[in-house]
C-alpha positions as CSV (number, residue, x, y, z in Angstrom):
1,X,-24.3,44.3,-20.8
2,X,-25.2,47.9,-22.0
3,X,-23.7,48.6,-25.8
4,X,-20.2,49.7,-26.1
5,X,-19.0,51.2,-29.0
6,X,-16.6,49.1,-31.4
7,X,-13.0,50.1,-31.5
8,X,-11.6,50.2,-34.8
9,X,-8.4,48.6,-35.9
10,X,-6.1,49.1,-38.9
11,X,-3.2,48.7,-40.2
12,X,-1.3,47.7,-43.5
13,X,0.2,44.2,-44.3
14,X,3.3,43.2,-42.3
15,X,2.9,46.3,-39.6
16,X,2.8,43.9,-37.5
17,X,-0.8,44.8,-36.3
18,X,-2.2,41.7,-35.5
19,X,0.5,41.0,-32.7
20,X,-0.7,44.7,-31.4
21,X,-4.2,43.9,-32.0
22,X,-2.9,40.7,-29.5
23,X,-1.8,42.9,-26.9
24,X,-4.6,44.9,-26.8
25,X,-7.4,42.9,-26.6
26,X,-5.8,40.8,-23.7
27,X,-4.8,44.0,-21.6
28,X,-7.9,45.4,-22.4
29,X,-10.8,42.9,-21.5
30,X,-12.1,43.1,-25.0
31,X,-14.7,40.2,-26.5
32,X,-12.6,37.4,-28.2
33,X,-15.5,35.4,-29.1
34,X,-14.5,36.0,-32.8
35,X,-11.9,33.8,-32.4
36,X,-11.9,29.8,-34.1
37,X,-9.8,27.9,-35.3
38,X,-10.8,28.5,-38.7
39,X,-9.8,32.3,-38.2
40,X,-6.1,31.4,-37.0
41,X,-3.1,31.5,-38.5
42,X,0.2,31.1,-36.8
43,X,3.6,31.8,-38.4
44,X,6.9,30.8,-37.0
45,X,8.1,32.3,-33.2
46,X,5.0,35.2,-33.6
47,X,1.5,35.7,-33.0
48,X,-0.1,35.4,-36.3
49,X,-3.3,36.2,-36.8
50,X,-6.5,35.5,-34.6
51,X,-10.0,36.8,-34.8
52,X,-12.2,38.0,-37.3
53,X,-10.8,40.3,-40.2
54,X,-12.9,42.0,-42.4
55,X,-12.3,43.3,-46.2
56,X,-12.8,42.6,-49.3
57,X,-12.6,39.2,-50.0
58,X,-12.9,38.4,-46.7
59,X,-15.3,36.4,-44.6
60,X,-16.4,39.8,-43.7
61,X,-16.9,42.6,-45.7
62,X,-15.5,46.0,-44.4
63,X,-18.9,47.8,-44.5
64,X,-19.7,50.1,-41.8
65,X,-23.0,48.8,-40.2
66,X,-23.7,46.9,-37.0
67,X,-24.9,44.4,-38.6
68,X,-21.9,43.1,-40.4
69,X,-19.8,44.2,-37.5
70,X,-21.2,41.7,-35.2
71,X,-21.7,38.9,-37.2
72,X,-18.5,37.0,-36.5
73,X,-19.5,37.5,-32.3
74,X,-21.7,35.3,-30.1
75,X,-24.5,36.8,-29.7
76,X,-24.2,38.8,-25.8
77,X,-21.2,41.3,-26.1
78,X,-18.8,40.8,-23.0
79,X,-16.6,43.9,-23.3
80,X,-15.4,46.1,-26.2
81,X,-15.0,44.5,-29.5
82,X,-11.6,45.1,-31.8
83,X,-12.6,45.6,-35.5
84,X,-9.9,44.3,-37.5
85,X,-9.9,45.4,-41.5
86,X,-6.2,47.0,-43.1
87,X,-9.2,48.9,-45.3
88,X,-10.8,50.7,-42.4
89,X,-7.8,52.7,-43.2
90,X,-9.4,54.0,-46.5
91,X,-12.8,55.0,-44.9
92,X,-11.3,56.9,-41.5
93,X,-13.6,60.0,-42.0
94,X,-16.2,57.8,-42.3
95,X,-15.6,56.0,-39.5
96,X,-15.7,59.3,-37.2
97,X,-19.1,60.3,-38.8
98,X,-21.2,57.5,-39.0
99,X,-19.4,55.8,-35.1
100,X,-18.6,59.1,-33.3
101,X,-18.2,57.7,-29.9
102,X,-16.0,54.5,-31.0
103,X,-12.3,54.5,-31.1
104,X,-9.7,54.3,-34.0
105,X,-6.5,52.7,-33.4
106,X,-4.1,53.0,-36.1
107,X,-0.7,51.1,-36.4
108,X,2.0,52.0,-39.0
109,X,5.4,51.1,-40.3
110,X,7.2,52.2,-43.0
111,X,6.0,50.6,-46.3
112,X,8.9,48.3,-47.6
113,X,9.2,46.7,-43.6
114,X,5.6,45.9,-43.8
115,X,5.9,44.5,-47.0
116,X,9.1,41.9,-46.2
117,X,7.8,41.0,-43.0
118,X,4.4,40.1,-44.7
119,X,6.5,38.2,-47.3
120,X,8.2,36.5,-44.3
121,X,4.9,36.3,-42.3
122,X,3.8,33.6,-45.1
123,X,2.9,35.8,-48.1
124,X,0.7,34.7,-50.4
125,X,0.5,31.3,-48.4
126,X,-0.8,32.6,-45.4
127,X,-4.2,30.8,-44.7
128,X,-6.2,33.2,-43.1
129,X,-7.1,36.1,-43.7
130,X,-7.7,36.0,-47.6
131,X,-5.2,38.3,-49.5
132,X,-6.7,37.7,-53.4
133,X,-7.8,41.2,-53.3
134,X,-3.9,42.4,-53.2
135,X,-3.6,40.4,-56.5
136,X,0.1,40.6,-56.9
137,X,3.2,41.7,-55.6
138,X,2.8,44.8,-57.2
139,X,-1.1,45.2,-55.6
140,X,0.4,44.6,-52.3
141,X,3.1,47.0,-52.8
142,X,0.6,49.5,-53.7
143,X,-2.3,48.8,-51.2
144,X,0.6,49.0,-48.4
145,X,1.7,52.4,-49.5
146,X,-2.1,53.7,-49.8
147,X,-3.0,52.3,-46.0
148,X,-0.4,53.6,-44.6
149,X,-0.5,57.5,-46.4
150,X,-4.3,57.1,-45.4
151,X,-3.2,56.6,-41.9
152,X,-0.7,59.2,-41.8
153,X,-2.8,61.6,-43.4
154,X,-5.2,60.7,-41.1
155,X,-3.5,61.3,-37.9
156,X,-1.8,64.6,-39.0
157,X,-5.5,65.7,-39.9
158,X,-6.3,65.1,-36.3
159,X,-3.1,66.0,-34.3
160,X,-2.5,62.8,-33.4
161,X,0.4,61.4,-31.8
162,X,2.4,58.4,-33.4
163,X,4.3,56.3,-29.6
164,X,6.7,54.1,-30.7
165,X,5.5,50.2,-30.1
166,X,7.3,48.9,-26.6
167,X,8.3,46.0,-28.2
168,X,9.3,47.0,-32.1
169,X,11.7,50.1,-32.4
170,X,10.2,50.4,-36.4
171,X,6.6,50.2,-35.4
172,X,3.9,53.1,-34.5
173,X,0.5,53.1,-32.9
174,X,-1.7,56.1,-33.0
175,X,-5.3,56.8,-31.4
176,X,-8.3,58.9,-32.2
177,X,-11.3,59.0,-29.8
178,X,-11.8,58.9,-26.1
């Protein structure tokens, strides 16, 4: 298979991205060979989380290279590969310079819904991804805010249009790119 570029993914704690990111890679024929067991984690009724994540902390760091970006893949690409990192929200201008033909996919809710559903998602307890670089309560609160002010910032930068999730009413997905 010829190389297609990465889509990136973001979006902060509790916007319920990872459902999204769900959605999209099964509608879309995307490469799910990031997925294991040991990169699961299911919370009550809802998706959870599947797939590789990267950030700090994480198993995979959230540098912009094809190197790290592929790492968590087998080793032939069968379709487009979904990017997951809440930080890919901090480095969005990069992103369009250094992967100009790949696609940005951005997902937000307002701050203080993000942060009780990712309190009720599991919290500190949730298993996968790793969270230690949140530290606290407070770090979580504050890293939630900056995401998502990133993201807007972001998308009003570029025109972009925030469509209202067809399953959550408080949810918003934006996209930048062909």
């Amino acid at each position: 298979m010829d190389y297609i570029p990465p889509t990136f993914f973001t979006g902060a704690p509790g916007s319920k991205w990872s459902g999204v990111a769900q959605e999209i890679e099964e509608a879309g024929n995307y490469d799910i060979s990031d997925r294991t067991p040991e990169r699961e984690y299911s919370h009550s009724a809802y998706s959870g989380h599947k797939g590789a994540y990267f950030g700090t902390g994480m198993e995979f760091p959230p540098e912009l290279n094809m190197a790290t970006f592929n790492k968590p893949f087998a080793l032939e690409q069968t379709g487009p590969r979904l990017l997951k990192s809440h930080e890919w929200s901090t480095q969005l201008l990069k992103i369009t310079t250094q992967f100009p033909s790949s696609k940005i996919i951005m997902v937000h809710r307002p701050d203080y819904l993000c942060y009780d559903w990712w309190m009720e998602a599991g919290g500190w307890n949730i298993s996968y991804p790793d969270y230690t670089y949140y530290v606290d309560d407070a770090g979580m609160k504050f890293r939630i805010a900056e995401q998502n002010r990133n993201m807007l910032d972001f998308a009003l930068l570029n025109k972009l249009e925030w469509i209202q999730h067809h399953k959550h009413n408080d949810t918003y997905i934006a996209k930048y790119g062909k």
